[in-house]
N, C-alpha and C positions, 0 to 999 in steps of 0.2 A: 458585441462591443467588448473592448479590452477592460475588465472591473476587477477592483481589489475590495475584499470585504474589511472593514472595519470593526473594532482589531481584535484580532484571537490570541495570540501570544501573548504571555509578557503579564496577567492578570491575576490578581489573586481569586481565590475562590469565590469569595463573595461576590467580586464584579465579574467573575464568569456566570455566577448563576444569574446574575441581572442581565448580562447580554443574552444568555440561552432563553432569556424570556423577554424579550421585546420582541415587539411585533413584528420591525423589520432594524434593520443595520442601514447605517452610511453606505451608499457604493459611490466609489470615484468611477466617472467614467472617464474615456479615453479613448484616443483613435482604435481602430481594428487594426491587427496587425497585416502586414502582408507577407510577399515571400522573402525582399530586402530590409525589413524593417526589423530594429530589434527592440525587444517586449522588456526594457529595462527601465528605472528611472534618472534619470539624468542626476548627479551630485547627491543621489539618495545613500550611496555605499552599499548600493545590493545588486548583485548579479545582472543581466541580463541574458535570453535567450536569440536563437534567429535562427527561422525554419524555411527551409527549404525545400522543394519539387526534389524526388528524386524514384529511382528505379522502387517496384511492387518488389515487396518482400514479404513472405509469410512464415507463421510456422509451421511446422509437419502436422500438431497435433491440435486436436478441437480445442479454445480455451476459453474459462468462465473465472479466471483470476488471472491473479499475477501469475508468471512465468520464469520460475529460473532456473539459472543456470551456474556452471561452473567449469574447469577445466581439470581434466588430471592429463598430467603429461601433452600432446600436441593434439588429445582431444577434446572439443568441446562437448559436455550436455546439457539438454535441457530438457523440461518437465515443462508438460501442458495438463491440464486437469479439466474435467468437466460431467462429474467429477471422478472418472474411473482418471485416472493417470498415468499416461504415456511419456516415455524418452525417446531423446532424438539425440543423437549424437554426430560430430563432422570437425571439422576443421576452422569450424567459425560461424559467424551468425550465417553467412549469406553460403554457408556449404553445407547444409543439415541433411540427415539420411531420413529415412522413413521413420514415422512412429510406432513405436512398440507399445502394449499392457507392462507395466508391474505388478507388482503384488505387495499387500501386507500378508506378517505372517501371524495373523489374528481377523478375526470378524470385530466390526463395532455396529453401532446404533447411528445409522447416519456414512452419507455420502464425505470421503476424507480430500478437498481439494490439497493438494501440495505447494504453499505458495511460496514457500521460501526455502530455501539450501544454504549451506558452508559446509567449504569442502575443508577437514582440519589438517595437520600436517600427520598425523598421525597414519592419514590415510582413510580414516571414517569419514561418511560422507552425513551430516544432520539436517534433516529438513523439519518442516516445522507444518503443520495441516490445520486447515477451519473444515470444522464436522458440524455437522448439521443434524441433530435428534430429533425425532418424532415419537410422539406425539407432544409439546409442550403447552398447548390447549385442547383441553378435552373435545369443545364444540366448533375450533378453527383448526381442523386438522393437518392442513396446509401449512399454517406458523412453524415457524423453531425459531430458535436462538441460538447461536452458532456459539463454539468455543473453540478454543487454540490447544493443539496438542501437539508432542513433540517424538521424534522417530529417528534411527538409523541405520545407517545401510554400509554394509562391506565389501558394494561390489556395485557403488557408484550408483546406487538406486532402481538399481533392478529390481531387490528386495528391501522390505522393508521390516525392522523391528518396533513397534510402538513402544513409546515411553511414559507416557500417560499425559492428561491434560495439566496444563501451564497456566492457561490465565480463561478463567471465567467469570462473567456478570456476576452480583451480588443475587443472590436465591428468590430475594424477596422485588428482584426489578423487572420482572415482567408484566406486561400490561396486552389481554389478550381482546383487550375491548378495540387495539389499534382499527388503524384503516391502512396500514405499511402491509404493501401486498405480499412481503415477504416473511419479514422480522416480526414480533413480541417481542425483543429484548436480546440478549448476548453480548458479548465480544467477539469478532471476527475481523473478514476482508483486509488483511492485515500484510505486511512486510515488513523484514529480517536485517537485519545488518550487525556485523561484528565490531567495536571500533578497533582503532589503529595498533592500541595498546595489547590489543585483546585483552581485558581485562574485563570487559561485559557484553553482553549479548543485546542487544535493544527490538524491542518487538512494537512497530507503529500501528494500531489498529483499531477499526472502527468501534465505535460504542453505540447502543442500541436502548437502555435500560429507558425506565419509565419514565424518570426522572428528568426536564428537559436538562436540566444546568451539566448532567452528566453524558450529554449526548455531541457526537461529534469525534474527533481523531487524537486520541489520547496515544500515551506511552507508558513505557512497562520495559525493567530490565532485569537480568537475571545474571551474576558473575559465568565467565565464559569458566573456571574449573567446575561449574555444578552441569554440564553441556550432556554426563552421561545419567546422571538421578537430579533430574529436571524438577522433581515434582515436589512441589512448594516451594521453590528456590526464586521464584520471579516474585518481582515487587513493582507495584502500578506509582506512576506520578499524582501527587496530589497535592493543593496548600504546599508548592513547593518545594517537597520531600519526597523522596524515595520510601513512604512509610506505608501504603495498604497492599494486602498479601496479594498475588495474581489471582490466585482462585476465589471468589469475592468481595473484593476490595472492591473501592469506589474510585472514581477520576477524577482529574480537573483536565476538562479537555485540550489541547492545544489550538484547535481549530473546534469552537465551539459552532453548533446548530445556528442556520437564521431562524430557521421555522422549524418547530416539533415534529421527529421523525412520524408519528403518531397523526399526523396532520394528514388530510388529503393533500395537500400545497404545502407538503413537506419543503426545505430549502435545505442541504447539507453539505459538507466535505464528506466524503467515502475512499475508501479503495485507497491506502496512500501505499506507492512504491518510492521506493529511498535507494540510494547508490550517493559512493565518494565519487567527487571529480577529483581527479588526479589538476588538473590545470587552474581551477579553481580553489582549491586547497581545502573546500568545504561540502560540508553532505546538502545531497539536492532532495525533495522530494517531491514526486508529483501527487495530485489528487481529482479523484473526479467530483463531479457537484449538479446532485440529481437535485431535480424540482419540483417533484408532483409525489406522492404514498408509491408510484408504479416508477421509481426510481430512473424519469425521462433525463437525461444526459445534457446538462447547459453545456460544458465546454471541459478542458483540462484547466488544472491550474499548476503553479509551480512557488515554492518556497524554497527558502535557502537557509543554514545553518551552520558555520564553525566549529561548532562544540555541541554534540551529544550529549553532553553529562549535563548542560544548560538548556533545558527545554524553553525557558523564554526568550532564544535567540534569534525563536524563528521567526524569519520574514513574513510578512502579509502578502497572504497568498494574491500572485497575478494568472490572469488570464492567458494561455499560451495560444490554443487551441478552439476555437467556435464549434457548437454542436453541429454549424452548417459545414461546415467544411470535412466533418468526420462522417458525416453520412455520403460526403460526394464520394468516398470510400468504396468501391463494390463490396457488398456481403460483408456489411460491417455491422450488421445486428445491432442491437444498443449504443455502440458505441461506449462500453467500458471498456476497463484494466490499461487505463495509459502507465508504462515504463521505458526509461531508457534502456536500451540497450549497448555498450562499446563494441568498438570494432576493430579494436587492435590487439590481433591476434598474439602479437610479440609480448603486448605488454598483458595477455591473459584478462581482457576488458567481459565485462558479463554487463549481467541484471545490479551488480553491486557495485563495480568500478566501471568506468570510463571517462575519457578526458576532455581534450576542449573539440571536438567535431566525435559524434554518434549520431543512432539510429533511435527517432520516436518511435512507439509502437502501441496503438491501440487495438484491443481486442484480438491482438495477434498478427496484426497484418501492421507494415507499414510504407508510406510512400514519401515518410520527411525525415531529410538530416536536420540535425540538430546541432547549432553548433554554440557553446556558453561563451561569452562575452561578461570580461572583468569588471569590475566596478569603473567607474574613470574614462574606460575604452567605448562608454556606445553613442 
């Protein structure tokens, strides 16, 4: 069914931590969509999508997040992670060469996926990694708790330099008694966007901590001149303010928890990919939304927003995507990492821009255009 959770934006802390703890949320329901039908609300002033049948598209390289990409000159790259991390490079999404290995030029503690890039004018290429440390329970040796760290490369991502980590959980927010088959706690599964002004870097990513009221799809920004000494430079959203440090500050989620990641019948938003639409004038982002501690795949959702710098703008996330329709997918595994992809190669469209007709992509693979419909028009 088409469902919008009720409401995550827009809250002060206190009523976020009251929704992070009710038992369940409002959901509107609504038709399913089809292949003609678009997924907007009528006279509401927010977006609408409408997906389409179209040709199997894949990528070259295995992937267990987000996937991006970037252009220098008339070629495209892009980066698949899982979490050893491969490039592919070609002439656009639907022309990509083989996958290659890269390399850091450092060992860490933990598998480094690469989920996000910006290519700078400078010609440096910054991407941004969720690392995964072990051991974070001594008697659940399988747990960690993922953190976000930041790397750059002189040669398009071939190699990489680390920068060190940007934004992690508060110390004390792990909780190793879960029943979350993966998580204790972190910040991770996250995506990158620069804004318009370049004047900040915005980092969307999952939250994990003990806490339910802090659990769900928060944000974090850091000025685009600190891009090369990254480290303590990011600042988490909170109570409204740009005010707790990346490395363990606290949140106020934007898309808060229905049910405790910590739950077996966990209920959450995860995984959020962001891109501007050039034709809609505003940043999109998509999100996945697991249901059970083994993080089973309901469906995509999509949100819309204006202004970055106003984290309460964003829309309440709708249903794009049914979890049935993603598995009728061959070799579609789980069913994570929904992202747009553009497809216009003129206009240099990725994982961060594209405009009114793109390519959906889950898990790497995709067989829907995508096309965004204005307020007014659906």
């Amino acid at each position: 069914m088409f469902r919008e959770l009720k409401p995550g934006c827009g809250l002060t802390h206190d009523m976020s931590r009251l929704f992070g703890f009710l038992v369940a949320l409002v959901l509107c329901l609504k038709a399913t969509p089809t292949n003609s039908e678009v997924t907007g609300s009528p006279g509401s002033g927010v977006p609408g999508v409408e997906l389409r049948k179209a040709s199997f598209v894949k990528f070259p390289g295995v992937v267990d997040c987000n996937s991006p990409a970037h252009w220098d000159g008339s070629a495209m790259y892009i980066f698949n992670s899982a979490p050893n991390v491969v490039r592919s490079t070609g002439t656009g999404v639907f022309h990509l060469g083989p996958a290659n290995p890269t390399r850091y030029t450092n060992d860490a503690n933990g598998g480094r996926w690469i989920e996000a890039t910006h290519k700078a004018e400078d010609g440096n290429l910054y991407g941004w990694y969720h690392n995964e440390p072990h051991p974070v329970c001594p008697a659940k040796h399988d747990l960690t708790a993922p953190r976000i760290g930041a790397a750059v490369s002189t040669d398009n991502g071939a190699t990489w330099k680390d920068l060190g980590f940007v934004l992690e959980a508060p110390a004390d927010s792990l909780y190793c008694e879960t029943q979350n088959h993966y998580f204790a706690g972190g910040n991770g599964d996250f995506s990158v966007i620069v804004d318009n002004k370049k004047e900040y870097i915005y980092f969307f990513i999952g939250t994990y901590n003990k806490d339910v009221s802090e659990q769900g799809v928060a944000v974090a920004r850091m000025l685009y001149s600190d891009r090369d000494a990254p480290a303590g430079k990011a600042w988490k959203w909170r109570d409204g303010k740009w005010n707790e440090a990346g490395i363990g500050g606290h949140v106020t989620p934007l898309f808060p928890v229905k049910i405790d990641w910590n739950r077996k019948d966990a209920d959450a938003f995860w995984g959020p990919s962001i891109h501007w639409n050039s034709f809609l004038n505003q940043y999109v982002i998509l999100l996945n939304r697991a249901v059970d501690k083994d993080w089973k795949q309901e469906g995509v959702y999509i949100a819309f927003n204006p202004d970055l710098a106003n984290p309460t703008q964003w829309s309440l996330p709708r249903k794009i995507l049914d979890s049935k329709e993603i598995k009728a997918v061959p070799d579609m595994g789980p069913g994570w990492y929904p992202q747009v992809i553009g497809i216009d190669s003129a206009k240099r469209e990725t994982d961060k821009l594209a405009g009114r007709v793109a390519r959906l992509f889950v898990h790497g693979k995709s067989v829907w255009e995508i096309e965004f419909v204005k307020p007014g028009e659906q």
